[in-house]
C-alpha positions as CSV (number, residue, x, y, z in Angstrom):
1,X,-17.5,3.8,20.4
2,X,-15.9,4.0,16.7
3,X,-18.8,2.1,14.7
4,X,-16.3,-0.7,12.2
5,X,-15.4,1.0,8.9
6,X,-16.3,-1.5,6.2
7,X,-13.7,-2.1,3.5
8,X,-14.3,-0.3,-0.1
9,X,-15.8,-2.4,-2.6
10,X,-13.4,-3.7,-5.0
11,X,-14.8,-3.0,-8.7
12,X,-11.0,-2.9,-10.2
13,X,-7.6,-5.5,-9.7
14,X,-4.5,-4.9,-11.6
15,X,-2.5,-7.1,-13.8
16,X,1.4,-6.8,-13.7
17,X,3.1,-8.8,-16.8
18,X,7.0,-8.5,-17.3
19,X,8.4,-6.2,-20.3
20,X,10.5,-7.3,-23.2
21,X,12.6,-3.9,-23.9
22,X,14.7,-2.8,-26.9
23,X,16.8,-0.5,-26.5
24,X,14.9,1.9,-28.6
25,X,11.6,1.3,-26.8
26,X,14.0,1.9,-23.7
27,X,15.1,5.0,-25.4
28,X,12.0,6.4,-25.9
29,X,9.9,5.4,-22.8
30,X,13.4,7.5,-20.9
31,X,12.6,10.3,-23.2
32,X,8.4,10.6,-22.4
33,X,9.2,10.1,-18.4
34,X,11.6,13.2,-18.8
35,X,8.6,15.5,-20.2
36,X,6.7,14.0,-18.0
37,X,8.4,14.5,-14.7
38,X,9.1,18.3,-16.1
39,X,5.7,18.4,-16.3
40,X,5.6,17.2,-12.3
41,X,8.4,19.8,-11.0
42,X,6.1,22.4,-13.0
43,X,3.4,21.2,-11.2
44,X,5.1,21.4,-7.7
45,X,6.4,24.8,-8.2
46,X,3.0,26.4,-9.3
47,X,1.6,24.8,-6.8
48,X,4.2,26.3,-4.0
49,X,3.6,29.6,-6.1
50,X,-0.1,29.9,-5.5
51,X,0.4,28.8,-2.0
52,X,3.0,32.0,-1.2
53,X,0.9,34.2,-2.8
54,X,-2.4,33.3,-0.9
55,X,-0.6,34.0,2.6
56,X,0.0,37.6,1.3
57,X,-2.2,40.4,2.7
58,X,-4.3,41.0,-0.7
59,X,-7.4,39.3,-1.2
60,X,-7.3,38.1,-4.7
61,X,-6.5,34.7,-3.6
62,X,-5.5,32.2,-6.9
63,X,-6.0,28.5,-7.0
64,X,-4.4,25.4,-8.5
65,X,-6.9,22.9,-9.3
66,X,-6.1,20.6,-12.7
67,X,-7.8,23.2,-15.0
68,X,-5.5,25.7,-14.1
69,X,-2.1,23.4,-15.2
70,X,-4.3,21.9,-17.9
71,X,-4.2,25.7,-19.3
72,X,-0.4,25.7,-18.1
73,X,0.6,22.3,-20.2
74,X,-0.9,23.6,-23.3
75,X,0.9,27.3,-23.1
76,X,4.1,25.0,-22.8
77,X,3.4,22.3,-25.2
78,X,3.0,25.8,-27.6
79,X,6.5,27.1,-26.6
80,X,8.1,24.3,-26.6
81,X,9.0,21.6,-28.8
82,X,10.4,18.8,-27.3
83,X,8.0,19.0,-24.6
84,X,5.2,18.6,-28.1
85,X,6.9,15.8,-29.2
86,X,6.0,13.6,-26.6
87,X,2.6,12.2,-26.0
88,X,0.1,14.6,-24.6
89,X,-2.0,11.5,-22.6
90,X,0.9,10.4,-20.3
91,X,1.5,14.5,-19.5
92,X,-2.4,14.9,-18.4
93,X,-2.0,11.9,-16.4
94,X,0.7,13.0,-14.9
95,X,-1.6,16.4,-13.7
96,X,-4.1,13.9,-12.3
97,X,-1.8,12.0,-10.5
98,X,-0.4,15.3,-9.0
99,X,-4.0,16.9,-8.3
100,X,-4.7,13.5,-6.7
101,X,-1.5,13.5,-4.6
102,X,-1.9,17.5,-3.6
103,X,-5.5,16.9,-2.3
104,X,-4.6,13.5,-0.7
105,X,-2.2,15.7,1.2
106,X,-4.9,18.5,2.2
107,X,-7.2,16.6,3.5
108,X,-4.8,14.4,5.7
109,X,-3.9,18.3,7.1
110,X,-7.4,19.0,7.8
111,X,-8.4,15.9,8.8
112,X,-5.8,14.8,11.2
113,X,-6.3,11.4,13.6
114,X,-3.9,11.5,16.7
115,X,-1.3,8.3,15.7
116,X,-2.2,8.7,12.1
117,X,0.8,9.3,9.6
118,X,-0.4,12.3,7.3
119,X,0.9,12.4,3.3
120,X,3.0,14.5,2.7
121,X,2.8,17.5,-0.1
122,X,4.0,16.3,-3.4
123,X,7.8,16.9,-4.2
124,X,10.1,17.5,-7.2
125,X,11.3,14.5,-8.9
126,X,14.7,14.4,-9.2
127,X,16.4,13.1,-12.3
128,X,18.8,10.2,-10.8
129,X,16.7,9.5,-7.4
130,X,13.3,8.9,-9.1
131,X,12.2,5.1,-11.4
132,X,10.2,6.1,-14.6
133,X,6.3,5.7,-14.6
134,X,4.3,6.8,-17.4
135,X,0.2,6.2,-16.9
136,X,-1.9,6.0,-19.8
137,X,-5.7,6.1,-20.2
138,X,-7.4,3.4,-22.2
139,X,-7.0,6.5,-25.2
140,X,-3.1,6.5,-25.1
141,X,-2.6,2.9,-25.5
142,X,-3.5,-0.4,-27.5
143,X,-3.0,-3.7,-27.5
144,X,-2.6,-5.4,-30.8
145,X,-0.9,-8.7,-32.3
146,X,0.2,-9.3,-28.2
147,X,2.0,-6.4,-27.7
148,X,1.5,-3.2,-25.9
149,X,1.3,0.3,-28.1
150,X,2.0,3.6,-26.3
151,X,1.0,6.7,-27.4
152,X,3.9,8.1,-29.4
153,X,4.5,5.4,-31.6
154,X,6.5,3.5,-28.7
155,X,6.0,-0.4,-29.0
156,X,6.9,-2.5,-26.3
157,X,6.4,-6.7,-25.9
158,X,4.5,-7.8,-23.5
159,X,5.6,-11.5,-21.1
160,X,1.6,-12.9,-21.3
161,X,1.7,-14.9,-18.2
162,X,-1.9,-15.4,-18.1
163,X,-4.9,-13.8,-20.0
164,X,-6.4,-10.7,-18.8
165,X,-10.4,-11.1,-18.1
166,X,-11.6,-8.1,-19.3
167,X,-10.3,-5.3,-21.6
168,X,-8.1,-2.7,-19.4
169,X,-8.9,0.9,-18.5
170,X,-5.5,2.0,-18.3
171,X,-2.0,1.1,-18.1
172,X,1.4,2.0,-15.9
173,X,4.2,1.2,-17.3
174,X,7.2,1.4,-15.0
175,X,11.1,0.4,-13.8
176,X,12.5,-1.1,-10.3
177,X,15.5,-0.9,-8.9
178,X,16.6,-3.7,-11.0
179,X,16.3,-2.1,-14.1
180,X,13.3,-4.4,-14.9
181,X,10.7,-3.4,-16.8
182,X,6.9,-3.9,-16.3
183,X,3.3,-2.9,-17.3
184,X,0.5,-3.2,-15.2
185,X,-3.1,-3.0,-16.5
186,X,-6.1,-2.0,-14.4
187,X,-9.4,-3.9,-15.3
188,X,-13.0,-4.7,-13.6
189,X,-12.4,-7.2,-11.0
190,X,-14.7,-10.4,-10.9
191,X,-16.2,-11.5,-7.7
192,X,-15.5,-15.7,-7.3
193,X,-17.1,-16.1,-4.1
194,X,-16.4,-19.5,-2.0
195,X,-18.7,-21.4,-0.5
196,X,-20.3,-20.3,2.9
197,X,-18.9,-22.1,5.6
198,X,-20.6,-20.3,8.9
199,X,-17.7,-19.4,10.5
200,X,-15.8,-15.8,11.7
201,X,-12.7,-14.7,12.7
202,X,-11.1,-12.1,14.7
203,X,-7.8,-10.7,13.1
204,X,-5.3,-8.8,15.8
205,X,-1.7,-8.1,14.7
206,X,1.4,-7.9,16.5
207,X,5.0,-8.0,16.2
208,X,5.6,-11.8,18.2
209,X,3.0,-13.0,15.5
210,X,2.3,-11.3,13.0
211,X,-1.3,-12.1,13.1
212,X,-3.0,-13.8,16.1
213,X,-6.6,-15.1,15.1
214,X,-9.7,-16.5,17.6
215,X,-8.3,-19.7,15.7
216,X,-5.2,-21.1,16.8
217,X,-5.1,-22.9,13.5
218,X,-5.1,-19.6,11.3
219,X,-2.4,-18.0,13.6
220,X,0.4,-16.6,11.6
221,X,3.9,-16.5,12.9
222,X,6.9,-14.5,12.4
223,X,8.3,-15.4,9.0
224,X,11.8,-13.8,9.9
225,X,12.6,-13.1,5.8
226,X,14.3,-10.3,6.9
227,X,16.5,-11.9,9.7
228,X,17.0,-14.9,7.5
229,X,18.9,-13.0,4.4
230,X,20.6,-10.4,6.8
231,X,24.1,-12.4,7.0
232,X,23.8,-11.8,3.0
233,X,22.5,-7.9,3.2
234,X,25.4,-7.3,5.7
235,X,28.1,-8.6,3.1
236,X,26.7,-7.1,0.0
237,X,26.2,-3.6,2.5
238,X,30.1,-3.6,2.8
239,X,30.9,-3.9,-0.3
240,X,28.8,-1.4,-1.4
241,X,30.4,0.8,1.4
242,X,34.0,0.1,0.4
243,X,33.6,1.2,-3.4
244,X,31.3,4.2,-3.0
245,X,32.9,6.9,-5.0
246,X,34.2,10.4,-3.3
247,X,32.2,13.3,-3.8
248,X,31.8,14.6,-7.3
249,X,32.8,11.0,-8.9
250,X,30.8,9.1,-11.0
251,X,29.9,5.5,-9.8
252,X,32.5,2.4,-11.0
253,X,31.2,-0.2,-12.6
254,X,32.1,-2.5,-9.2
255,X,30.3,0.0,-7.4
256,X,26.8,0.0,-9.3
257,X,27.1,-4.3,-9.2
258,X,27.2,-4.2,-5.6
259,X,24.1,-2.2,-5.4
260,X,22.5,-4.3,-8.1
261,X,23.3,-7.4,-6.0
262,X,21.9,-5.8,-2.6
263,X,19.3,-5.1,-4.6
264,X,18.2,-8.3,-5.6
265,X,18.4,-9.6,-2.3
266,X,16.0,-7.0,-0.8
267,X,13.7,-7.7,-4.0
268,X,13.4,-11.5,-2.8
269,X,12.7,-10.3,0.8
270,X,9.5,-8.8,-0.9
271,X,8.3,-11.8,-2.4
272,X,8.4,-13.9,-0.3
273,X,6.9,-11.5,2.1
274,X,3.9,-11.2,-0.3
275,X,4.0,-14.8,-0.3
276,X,3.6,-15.7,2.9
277,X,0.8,-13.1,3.2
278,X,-1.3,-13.6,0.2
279,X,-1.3,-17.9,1.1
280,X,-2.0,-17.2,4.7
281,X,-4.9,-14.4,3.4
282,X,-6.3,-16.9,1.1
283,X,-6.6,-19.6,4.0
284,X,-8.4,-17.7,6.6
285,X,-10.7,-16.0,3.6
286,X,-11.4,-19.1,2.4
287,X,-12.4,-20.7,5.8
288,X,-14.0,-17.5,7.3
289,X,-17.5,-15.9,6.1
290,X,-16.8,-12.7,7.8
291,X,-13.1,-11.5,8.9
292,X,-12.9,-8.8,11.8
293,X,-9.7,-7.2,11.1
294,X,-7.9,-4.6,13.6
295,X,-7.6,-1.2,11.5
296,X,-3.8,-1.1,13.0
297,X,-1.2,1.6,11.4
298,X,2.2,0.1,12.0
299,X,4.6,3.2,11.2
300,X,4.3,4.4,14.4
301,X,6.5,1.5,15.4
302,X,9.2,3.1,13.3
303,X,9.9,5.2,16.1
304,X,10.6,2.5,18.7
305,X,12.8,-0.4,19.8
306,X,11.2,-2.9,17.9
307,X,11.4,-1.3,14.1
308,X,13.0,-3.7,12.6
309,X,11.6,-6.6,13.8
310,X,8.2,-4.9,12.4
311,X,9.3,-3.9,9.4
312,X,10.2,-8.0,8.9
313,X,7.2,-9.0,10.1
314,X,5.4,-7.1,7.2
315,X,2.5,-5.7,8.9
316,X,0.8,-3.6,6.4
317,X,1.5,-6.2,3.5
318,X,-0.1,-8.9,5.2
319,X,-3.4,-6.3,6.0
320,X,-3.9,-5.2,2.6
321,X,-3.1,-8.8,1.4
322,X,-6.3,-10.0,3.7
323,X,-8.7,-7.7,2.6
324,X,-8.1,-7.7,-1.1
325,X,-8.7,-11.5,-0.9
326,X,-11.6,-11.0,1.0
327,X,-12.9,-8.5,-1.9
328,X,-12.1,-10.9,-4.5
329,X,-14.0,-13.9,-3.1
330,X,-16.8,-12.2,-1.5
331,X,-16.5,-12.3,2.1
332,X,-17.7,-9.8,4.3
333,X,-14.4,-8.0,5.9
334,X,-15.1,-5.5,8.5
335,X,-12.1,-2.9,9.9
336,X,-12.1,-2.1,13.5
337,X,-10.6,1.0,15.1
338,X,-7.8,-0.2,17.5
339,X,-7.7,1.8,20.5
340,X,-8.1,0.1,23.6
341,X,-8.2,-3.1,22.6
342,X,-5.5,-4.4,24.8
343,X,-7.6,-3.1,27.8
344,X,-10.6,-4.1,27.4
345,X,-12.0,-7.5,28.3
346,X,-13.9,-10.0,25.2
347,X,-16.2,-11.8,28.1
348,X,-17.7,-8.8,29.9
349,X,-16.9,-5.5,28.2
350,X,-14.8,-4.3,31.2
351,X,-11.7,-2.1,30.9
352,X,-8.6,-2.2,32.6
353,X,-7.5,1.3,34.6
354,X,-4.2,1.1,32.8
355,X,-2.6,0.5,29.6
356,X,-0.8,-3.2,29.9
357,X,2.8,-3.6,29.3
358,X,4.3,-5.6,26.7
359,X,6.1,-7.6,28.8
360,X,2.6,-8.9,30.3
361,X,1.4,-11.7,27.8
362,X,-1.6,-12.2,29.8
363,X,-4.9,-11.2,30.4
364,X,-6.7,-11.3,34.3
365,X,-9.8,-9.4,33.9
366,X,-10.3,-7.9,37.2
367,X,-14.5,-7.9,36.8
368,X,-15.3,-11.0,35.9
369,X,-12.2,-13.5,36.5
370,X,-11.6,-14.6,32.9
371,X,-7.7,-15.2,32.3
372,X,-6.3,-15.6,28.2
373,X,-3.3,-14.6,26.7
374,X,-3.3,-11.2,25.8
375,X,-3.5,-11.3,21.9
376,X,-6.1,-13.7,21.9
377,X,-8.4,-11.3,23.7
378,X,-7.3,-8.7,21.4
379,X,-8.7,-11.1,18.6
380,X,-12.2,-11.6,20.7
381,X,-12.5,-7.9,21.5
382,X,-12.0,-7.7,17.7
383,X,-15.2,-9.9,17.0
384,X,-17.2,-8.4,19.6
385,X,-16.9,-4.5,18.4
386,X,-17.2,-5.8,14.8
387,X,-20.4,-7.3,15.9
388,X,-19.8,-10.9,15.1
389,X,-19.6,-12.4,18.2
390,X,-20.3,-16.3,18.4
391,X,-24.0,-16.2,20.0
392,X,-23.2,-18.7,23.1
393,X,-25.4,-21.7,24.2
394,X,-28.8,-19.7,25.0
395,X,-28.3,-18.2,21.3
396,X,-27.6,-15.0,22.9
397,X,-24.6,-12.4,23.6
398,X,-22.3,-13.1,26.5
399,X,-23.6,-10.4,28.9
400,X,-22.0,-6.9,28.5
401,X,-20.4,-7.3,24.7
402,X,-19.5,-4.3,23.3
403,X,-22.1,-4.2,19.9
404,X,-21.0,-1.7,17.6
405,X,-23.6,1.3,17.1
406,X,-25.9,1.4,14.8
407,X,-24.7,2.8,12.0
């Protein structure tokens, strides 16, 4: 058995505050992301490059590690001009992020997990399909007189909705699909730990609920966002249908309000999906000393008849949600590998012969008797291989748990 895989402790948080933008700000910030996304496709196709070359016969095999295009973005910034012009700490940062992205990549290929979505190698970044982001380092910024410098001389105001607790180590500064603009600052997170309380939980997701707790008073249902403003997607996806442009045409001006409108609808949809998930997060973090959460991947169910249904639910969202409230306040949140936890049984340990189907919503252990609905075992069995099953009256295991191994 899988022995849980602890969550990574959380020594940074980020700080996202809205951007007042002038057109020349606007005008500039346009003009570093173009160097800088050159500086991506550059990237992409040396990378591509090296890799054609190495599955040739001859053995001088080449490599493209962030020296190499650190080498290759100051021959350029020599040739070139208007690539000089810009900033140099936004176009390293934009190496890192592509080394960071390219190894991500090769080691998901390596490393491959059966039902495990690998990243894919990094892309070019085409002009119209791709938002601006420039990073800076804590060298290619300032902040000064509440407002946010940029290296280049590019001054932007800053919407302080609350102070920042430490000085930042770097900053993103970057555009949605609204056109808004936002910088978000990365600084060392501080622990506020709650009050122990004594108790655990067991975490299993699903699609019915979207999280189904050993606590029937932490259970978290479907909010239905999604479903809710679909009558409104539906409308604004017509009109977005009737004035798309022929081929070759440039979008009217009805044309780009329609998306802006759709837009805006699916940006709402996202908060209150983050919402719901970081309230319910803080309630069961703030109950719970330790949280056993399944470790459950839900792109797979992309690929079935119940996509959209868990694309509402918000799966993922409402995961990452829980554990980085757990990080923040101290509690001890342990991830548990999810296979087979439908089958197997939280009293006794025993394991059914077949995999149950969804349409069965409970659970008859055929070993020792015990009958519970099907999700709720799947949030015992979580407690029991997370080792934090309730000791029962004799202050001992129920017989046959499934304790994690030693690690």
């Amino acid at each position: 058995m899988k022995t849980p895989r602890a969550s990574k402790d959380a020594g940074r948080a980020r700080y996202t505050f809205r951007l007042r933008m002038s057109s020349t700000a606007r005008t500039a910030l346009l003009a570093e992301w173009g160097r800088c996304r050159w500086v991506w496709n550059e990237c992409v196709a040396k990378s591509r490059a090296v890799h054609a070359h190495n599955r040739e016969p001859p053995d001088d095999k080449r490599t493209c590690g962030p020296a190499q295009l650190d080498k290759m973005l100051t021959d350029a910034r020599a040739r070139m001009p208007w690539l000089a012009e810009g900033a140099s700490v936004p176009q390293q940062q934009t190496i890192r992020d592509f080394a960071k992205s390219r190894a991500k990549a090769m080691k998901d290929i390596e490393n491959r997990l059966p039902g495990r979505q690998r990243a894919g190698m990094p892309r070019p970044k085409r002009k119209r399909a791709t938002l601006p982001t420039l990073n800076c380092t804590r060298r290619g910024f300032r902040l000064k007189d509440g407002g946010l410098h940029l290296a280049g001389g590019i001054s932007l105001t800053v919407v302080w909705s609350r102070e920042l607790p430490a000085a930042p180590s770097s900053v993103r500064v970057y555009q949605d699909a609204l056109g808004h603009w936002y910088c978000s600052f990365v600084v060392a997170a501080e622990v506020q730990p709650y009050p122990a309380t004594g108790a655990v939980l067991g975490v299993d997701w699903g699609v019915k609920e979207t999280a189904t707790t050993t606590s029937d008073a932490h259970d978290l249902p479907h909010p239905q966002h999604g479903r809710n403003a679909q009558p409104k997607l539906s409308r604004y996806d017509r009109m977005v249908a009737r004035r798309k442009p022929r081929k070759g045409q440039a979008s009217s001006k009805g044309h780009r309000a329609a998306k802006k409108s759709r837009a805006k609808v699916y940006a709402k949809i996202a908060r209150q999906r983050q919402d719901t998930a970081r309230k319910w997060a803080k309630r069961v973090v703030r109950d719970h000393d330790a949280i056993a959460v399944e470790d459950f991947r839900p792109k797979f169910l992309s690929r079935t008849t119940m996509a959209r249904k868990a694309a509402d639910a918000a799966i993922g969202a409402t995961k990452t949600a829980l554990i980085e409230m757990g990080r923040k306040h101290g509690r001890d949140i342990r991830l548990v590998y999810p296979a087979h936890t439908t089958m197997d049984c939280a009293s006794c340990g025993a394991r059914t012969k077949h995999a149950l189907p969804l349409s069965e919503r409970t659970y008859t252990c055929t070993a020792c008797g015990a009958v519970s609905p099907r999700d709720k075992n799947s949030a015992h069995v979580m407690l029991v291989r997370a080792g934090l099953n309730p000791a029962g009256a004799e202050g001992i295991s129920p017989p046959g748990a499934l304790l994690p191994e030693a690690a």
